[in-house]
N, C-alpha and C positions, 0 to 999 in steps of 0.2 A: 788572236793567234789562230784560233781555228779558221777562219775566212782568209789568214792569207797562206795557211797549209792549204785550202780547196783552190785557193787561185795558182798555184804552185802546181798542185797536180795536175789540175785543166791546160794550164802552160804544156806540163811534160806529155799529155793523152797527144794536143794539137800538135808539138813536134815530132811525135812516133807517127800519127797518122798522114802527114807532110813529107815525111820521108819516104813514108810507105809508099806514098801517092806517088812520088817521082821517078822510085827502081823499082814498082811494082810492075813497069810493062817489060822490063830485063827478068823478073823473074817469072813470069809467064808467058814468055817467048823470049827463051835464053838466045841468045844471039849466036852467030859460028863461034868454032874454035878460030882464032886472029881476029874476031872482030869486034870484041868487046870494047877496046879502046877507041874506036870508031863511035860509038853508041854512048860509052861518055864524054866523049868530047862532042859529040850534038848536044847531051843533056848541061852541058857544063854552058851553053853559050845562052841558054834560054833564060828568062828572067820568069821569077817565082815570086808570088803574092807572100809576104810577109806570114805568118802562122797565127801572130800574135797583135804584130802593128799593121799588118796590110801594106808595107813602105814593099818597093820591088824590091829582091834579092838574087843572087845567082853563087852559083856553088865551085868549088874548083874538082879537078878529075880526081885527085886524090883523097878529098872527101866522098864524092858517090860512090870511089871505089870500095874505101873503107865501108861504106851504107850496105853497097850492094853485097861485100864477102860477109859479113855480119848479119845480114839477116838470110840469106842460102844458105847458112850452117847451121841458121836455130829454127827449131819447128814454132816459133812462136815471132815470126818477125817483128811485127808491131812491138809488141813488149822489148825485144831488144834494141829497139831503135829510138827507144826512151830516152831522154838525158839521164844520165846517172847522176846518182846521189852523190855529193861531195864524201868523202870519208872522215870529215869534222864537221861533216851539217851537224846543226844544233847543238856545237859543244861551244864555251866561251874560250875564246884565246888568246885574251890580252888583260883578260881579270887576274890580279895577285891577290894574296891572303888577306895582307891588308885591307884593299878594295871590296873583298868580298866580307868581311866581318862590316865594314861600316856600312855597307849595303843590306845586310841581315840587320842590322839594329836600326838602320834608319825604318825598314822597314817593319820593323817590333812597334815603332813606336806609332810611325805614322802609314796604317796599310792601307788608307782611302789615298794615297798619293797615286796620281798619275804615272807611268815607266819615262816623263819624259821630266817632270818633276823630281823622281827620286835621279836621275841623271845629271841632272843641272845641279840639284845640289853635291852629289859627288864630284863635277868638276872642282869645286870648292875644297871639300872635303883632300883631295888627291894632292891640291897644293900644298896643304898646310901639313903631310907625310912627311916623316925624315928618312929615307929619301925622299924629296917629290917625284912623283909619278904624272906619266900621262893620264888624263881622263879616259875611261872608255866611253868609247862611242853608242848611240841610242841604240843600234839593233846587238851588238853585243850585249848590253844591260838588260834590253827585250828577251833575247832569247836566254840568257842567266835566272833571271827572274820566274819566266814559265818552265826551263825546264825541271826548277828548283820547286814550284809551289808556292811560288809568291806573287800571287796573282791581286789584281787592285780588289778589295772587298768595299763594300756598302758600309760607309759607317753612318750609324744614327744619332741624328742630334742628340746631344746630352746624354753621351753613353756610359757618365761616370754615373747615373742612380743605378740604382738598385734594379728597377724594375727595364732598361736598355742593356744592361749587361748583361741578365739572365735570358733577354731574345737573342742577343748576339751568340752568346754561348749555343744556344739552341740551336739557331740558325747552322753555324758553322759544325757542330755536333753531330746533327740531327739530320735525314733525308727527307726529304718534301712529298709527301702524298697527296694525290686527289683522293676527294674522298666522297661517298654518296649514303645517306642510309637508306635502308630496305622499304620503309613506310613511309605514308603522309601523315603528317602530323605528327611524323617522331621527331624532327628538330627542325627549329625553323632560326633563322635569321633576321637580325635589327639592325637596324644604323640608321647614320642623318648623312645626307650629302650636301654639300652647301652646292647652291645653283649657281650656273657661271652668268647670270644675267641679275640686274636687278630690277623690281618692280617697285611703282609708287602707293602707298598707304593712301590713307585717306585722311592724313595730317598732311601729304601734298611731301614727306620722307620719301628719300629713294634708300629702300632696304634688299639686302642680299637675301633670300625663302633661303630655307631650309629642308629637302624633301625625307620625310623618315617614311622607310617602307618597310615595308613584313615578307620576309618571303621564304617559303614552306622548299626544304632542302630537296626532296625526292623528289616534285613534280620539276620546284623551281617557278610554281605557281607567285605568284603577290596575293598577297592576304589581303593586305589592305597598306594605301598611299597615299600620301599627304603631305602637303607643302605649308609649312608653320614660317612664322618671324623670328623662333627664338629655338632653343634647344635644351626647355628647360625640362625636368619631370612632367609638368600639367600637359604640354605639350606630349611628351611621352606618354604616361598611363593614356590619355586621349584619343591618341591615334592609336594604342594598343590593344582597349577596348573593345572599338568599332573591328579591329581585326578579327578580334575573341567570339564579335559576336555574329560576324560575318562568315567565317570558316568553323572554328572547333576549339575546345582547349590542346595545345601541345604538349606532349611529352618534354622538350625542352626547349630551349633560347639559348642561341649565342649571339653576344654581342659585344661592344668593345667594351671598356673600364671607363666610361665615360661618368663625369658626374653624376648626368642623370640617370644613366643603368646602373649605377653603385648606390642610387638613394635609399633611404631606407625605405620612403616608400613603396618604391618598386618593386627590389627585393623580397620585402617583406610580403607584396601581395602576389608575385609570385610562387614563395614558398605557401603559400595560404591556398592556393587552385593548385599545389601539388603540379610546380611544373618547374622542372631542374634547371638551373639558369647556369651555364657555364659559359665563360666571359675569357674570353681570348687574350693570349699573352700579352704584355705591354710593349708596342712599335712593334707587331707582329701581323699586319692588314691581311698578308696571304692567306692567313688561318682563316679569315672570312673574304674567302676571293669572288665568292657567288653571289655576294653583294657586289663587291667594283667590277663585273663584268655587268651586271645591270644598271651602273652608272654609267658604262660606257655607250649605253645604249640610249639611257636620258638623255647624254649630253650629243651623242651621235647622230639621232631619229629626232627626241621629242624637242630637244629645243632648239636643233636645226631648221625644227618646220615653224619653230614664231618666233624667230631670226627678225624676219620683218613685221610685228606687231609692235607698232610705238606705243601703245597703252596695255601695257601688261602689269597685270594686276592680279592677286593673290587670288581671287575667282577664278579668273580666266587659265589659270595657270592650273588649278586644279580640276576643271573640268575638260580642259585640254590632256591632263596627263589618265585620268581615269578612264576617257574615253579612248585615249590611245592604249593604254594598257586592257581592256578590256577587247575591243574591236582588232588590235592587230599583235600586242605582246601574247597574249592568252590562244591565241588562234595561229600561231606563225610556227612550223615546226622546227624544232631546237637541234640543232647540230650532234648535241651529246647524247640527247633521250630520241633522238628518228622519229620524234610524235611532238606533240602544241603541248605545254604546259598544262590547258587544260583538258585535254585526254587523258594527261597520265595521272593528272587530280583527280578525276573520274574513275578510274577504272583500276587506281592501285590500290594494294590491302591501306585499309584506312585503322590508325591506332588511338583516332582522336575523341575527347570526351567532349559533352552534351556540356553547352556555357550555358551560365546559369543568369537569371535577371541582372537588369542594370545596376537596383541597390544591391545586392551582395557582391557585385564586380565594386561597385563604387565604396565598399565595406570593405571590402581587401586590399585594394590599393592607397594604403596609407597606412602612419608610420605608430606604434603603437608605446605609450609612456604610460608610467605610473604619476600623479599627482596626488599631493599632501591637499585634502579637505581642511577649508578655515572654516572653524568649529563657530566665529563669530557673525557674519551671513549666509553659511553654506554655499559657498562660491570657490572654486581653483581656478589658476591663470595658465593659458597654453600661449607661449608665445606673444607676452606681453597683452594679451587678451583675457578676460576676466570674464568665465562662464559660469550658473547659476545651476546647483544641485537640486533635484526636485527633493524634497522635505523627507519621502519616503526612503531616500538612499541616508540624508544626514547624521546616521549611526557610523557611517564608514568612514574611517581614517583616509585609509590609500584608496585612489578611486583608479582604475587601468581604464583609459581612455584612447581612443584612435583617433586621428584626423589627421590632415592632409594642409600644408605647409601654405598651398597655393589658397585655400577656400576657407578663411573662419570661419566662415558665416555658422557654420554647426560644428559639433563634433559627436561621438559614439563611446556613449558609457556599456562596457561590455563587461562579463563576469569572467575575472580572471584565471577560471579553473575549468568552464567550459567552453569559452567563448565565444559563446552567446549574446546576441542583442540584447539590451537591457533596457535604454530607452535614447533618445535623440538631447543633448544638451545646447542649450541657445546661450548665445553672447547674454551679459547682466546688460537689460534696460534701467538705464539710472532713473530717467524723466520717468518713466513711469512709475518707478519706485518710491519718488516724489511724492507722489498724494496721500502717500498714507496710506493705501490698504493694505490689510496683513491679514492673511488667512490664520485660523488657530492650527498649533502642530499638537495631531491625534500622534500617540504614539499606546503602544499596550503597556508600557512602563509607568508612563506617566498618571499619578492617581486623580481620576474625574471625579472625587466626594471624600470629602472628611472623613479621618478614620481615627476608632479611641486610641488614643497614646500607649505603646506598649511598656513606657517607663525606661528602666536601664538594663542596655541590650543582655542577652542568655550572658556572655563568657565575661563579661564584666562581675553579672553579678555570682558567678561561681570563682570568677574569682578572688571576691570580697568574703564571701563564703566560706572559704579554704583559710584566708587570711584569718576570720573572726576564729576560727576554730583553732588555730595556734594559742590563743591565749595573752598575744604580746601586746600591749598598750599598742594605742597609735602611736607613729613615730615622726608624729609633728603636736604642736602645741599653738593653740586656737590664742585668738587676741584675748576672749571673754575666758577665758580658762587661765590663763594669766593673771588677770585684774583677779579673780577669784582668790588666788592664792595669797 
């Protein structure tokens, strides 16, 4: 609608200044008194380039005359020489009550419909009226529709959950902000773009990469980027890591609701380095738009330029996108920031904290349970896996354990009130188990020497004691006490 009100107006700009063009030399060398009609009838024989088609035109005396007393009386010629606006532009006038309710509800129901769609079915609609009605016509429907607010909306797949309704609602609600924060390192951005190309494995599979990149809001810097085969968590904390340990810890993370940024161990190891993870509405991309404008630039630059590589391979593919990112994203100045990415990484207030060793990242990143110790080898199962308590812990019922979904190989018995390392837990070796040896379990409980019998324990015999002193016979009668009698 708005593009064809600008073509419209451009239309009326060329016909005032068309007009102007051809009485403009009568009004600047007005002609004698008697001779005006002389002077339009020259202009009236002359053939004129179209305004709008270019096709030749010519004018009759009665129209220039009308031109030429119309614009001598107004001090603004041009504008009066405008086409005038119809006096029912943009009203509808062939829509009835009727027509107009089944038009409001068809489009209640269905607002991703096209104007030529909702149209065609109201031809439908019109016939089956008591009266029938003519249909209206598409630019009537067009212009009803816009001047009403019923314009085509976006609707999202599968807008009956829970979580597409509450974007839609927002959407339409809500006004759209750019947004920037103040520092580096106060919120940074995640996601995966699937590549439009695919490269071959080394199983001789042709697979679609995956690129997950990191990228720090205020410069717009890349943390760090990488092109995986899957899109799983390990994949995730992985490449999230090398970011971590490459730039800083963040203040926070936005990323989409994907599996693997809703895992727990992700989650979980972000809330552990104390870094606010808020995770953008569901079918809501714009909210992380500073991501898909750097996809537009992967798929626009980087893999434009290996268009013609026939052996593109998940190497090649990453040391092409880091050296492009480093030598020409990092250094190219940014339209929004007037400076490179890394300028403004350099030289903005920095809020970022000092990342700590690989084991206490690789300690964080994972999902943390409580397991039931078996009192009968000292061993708990994580995951269909069966891991061995060292003997020192085998007083513990509940044992609060971390590990990581992708990696048995170990896990991390930690103290569930400080959480603290406590020690490293290995899968049960059965073959080795096999042979026989078995260490002795030293415990302070357990007595190492013989000790004199202390008889029958304090409260037993106080309170046989208390009984004897009542006076009352026993109140049972012995086999041998029987026969006696």
């Amino acid at each position: 609608m708005a593009t064809n009100t600008q073509n419209a107006e451009t239309n009326h700009v060329r016909w005032a200044r068309f007009r102007f063009t051809i009485i403009g030399s009568l009004l600047s060398a007005p002609p004698d008194k008697g001779h005006l009609k002389n002077e339009l009838t020259r202009l009236s024989k002359k053939q004129w380039q179209h305004p709008v088609t270019g096709n030749p035109i010519s004018f009759s005396i009665s129209t220039l005359e009308r031109w030429f007393y119309a614009a001598k009386r107004s001090n603004d010629p041009i504008q009066i020489l405008r086409v005038k606006r119809r006096s029912d532009a943009a009203l509808s006038r062939k829509l009835s009550c009727s027509i107009k309710n089944a038009l409001k509800n068809q489009y209640r129901e269905h607002p991703g419909w096209s104007y030529q769609l909702h149209r065609d079915n109201l031809v439908v609609i019109a016939k089956k009226l008591t009266p029938p009605v003519d249909a209206p016509s598409y630019s009537t429907i067009f212009r009803y529709m816009k001047l009403n607010g019923l314009i085509k909306r976006h609707v999202v797949k599968q807008r009956h959950t829970a979580g597409a309704i509450q974007a839609t609602e927002k959407l339409e609600s809500r006004e759209i902000r750019s947004y920037e924060v103040d520092h580096v390192h106060a919120l940074w951005h995640l996601d995966f773009h699937h590549g439009s190309r695919k490269i071959i494995d080394k199983n001789g599979k042709w697979q679609k990469p995956l690129l997950l990149a990191i990228l720090d809001d205020h410069s717009r810097l890349i943390c760090h980027a990488q092109w995986y085969l899957d899109e799983t968590v390990e994949s995730l904390t992985h490449g999230f890591m090398q970011a971590l340990q490459k730039r800083a810890l963040p203040r926070a993370l936005m990323s989409d609701n994907g599996a693997a940024m809703m895992s727990a161990e992700f989650t979980q190891g972000l809330e552990r380095l104390s870094i606010l993870h808020q995770p953008t509405l569901p079918y809501s991309p714009y909210q992380n738009a500073k991501q898909e404008v750097f996809w537009a630039q992967i798929e626009g630059r980087l893999m434009a330029m290996l268009e013609n590589e026939p052996d593109l391979t998940l190497s090649i593919l990453n040391n092409a996108t880091i050296a492009w990112i480093e030598f020409e994203y990092h250094r190219k100045i940014h339209s929004e920031l007037s400076s490179t990415p890394f300028e403004r990484y350099s030289t903005g207030k920095n809020v970022g904290r000092v990342c700590p060793e690989v084991t206490v990242l690789k300690q964080a990143f994972c999902d943390q349970v409580i397991r039931r110790q078996r009192r009968s080898d000292g061993t708990l199962t994580i995951n269909g896996c069966r891991f061995e308590v060292p003997s020192q812990y085998r007083h513990l019922q509940n044992l609060t354990v971390r590990y990581a979904r992708w990696d048995l190989s170990s896990a991390i018995l930690i103290d569930p009130n400080s959480h603290v390392f406590l020690t490293t837990l290995y899968p049960q070796d059965k073959l080795k188990n096999a042979e026989g040896l078995r260490r002795s379990l030293k415990n302070e409980y357990t007595p190492q020497h013989e000790t004199p019998s202390t008889g029958i324990a304090p409260l037993l015999k106080e309170l046989m004691a208390e009984y004897s002193a009542t006076g009352l016979p026993p109140a049972y009668l012995s086999i041998k006490e029987k026969e006696e009698e």
